[in-house]
GUNU-184003 format. One line per field, with one value per residue (C-alpha): residue in one letter; x, y, z; residue number from 1. Coordinates in pm, 1 decimal, decimal comma. Layout:
N
res c(A_...)
x c(X_...)
y c(Y_...)
z c(Z_...)
n c(NUM_...)
//
This chain:
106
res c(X_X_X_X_X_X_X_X_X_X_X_X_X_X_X_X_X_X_X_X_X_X_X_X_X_X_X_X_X_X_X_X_X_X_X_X_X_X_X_X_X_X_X_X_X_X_X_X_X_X_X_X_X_X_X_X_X_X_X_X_X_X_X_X_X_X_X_X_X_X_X_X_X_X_X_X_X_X_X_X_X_X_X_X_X_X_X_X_X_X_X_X_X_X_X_X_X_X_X_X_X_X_X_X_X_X)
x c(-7707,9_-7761,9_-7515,6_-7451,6_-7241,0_-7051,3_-6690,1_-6557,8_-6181,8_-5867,2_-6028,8_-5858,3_-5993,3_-5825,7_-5873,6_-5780,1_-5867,8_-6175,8_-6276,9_-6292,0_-6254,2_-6259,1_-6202,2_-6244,3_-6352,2_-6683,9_-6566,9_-6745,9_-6560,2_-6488,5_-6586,5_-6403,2_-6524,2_-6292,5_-6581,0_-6565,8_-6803,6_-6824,8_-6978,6_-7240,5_-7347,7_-7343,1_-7627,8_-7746,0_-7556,2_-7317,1_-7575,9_-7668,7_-7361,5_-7293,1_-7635,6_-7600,6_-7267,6_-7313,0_-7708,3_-7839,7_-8164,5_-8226,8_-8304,6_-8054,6_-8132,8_-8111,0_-7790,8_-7646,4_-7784,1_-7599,0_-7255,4_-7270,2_-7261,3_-6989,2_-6771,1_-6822,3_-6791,6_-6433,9_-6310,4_-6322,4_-6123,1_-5849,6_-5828,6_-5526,8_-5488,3_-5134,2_-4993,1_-4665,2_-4879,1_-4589,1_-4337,1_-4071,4_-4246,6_-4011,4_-3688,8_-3888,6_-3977,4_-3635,2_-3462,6_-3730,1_-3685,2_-3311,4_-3375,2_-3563,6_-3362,2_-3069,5_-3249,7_-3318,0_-2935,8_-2869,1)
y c(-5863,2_-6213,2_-6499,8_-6677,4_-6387,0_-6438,5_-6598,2_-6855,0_-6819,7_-6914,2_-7248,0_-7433,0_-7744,8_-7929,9_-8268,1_-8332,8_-8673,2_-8696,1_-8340,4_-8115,0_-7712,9_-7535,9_-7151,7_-6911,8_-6613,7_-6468,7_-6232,0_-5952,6_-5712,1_-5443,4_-5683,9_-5988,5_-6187,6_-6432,1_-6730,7_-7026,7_-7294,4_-7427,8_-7068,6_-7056,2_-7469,9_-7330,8_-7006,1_-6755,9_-6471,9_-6492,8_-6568,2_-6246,4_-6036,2_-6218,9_-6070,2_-5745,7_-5697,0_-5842,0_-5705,8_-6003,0_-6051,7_-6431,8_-6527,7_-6707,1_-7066,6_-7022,1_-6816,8_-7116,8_-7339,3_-7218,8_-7106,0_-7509,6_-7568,8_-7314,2_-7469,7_-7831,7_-7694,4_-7558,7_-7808,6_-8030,6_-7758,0_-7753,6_-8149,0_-8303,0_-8654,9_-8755,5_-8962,1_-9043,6_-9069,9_-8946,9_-8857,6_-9010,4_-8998,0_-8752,5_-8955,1_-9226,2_-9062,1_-8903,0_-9303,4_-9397,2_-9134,3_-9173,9_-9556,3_-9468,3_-9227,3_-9488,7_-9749,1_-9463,0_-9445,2_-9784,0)
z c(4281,7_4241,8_4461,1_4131,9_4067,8_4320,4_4269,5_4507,2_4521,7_4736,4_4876,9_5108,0_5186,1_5513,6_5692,7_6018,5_6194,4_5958,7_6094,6_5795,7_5764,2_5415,4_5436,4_5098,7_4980,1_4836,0_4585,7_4368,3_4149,6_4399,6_4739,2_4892,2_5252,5_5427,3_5458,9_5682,5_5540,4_5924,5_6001,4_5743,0_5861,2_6214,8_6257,7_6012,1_6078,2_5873,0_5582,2_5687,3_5697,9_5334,3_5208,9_5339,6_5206,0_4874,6_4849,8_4759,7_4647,0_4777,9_5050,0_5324,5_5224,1_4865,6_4975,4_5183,3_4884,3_4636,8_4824,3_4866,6_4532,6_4430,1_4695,1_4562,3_4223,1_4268,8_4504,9_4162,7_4012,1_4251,8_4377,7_4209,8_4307,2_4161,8_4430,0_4233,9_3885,6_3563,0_3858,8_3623,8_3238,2_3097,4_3176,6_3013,8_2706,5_2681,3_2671,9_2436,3_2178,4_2226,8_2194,7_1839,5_1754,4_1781,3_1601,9_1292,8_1242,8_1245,2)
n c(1_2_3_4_5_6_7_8_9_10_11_12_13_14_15_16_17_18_19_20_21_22_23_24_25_26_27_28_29_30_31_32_33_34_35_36_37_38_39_40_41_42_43_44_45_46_47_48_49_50_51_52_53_54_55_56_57_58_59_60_61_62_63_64_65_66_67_68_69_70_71_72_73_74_75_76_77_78_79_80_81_82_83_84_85_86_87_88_89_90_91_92_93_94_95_96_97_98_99_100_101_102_103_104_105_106)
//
């Protein structure tokens, strides 16, 4: 099996007085493995225990290499930075078109 077929799902990404931690899970079809990206930075056993599982054919860097760039790839896909942004747009829109909608009758 290749790793690009692997799925990244369920990431979590958390911050904590700058100190980061994302957790997620490696999925196949008929496989899943809990992942801590602080555990595949930190030695290469659980590189290993991902290969093994998943019979990979690449080897533990190109593993780590490209496990990076699924994880950056869906951490775009699940930051939302709204922060207030169209909190109140529908009241807005619905006093506008009532606004028009009162000007039409006139």
């Amino acid at each position: 099996m290749k790793c690009r077929d692997l799925k990244v799902v369920n990431l979590n990404i958390t911050e904590d007085h700058y100190e980061y931690k994302a957790l997620f899970r490696l999925c196949t079809d008929d496989k899943c493995l809990d992942i801590d990206l602080a555990e595949i930075s930190s030695d290469g056993k659980l590189l290993e225990e991902i290969k093994n599982t998943f019979n990979l054919e690449e080897t533990t860097e190109e593993i780590k290499e490209i496990i990076m760039e699924k994880v950056m790839e869906a951490s775009k896909l699940e930051s939302r930075n709204v922060q207030g942004e169209d909190c109140c747009k529908s009241d807005v829109d619905k006093k506008t078109s009532r606004d028009i909608d009162s000007l039409n009758r006139s």
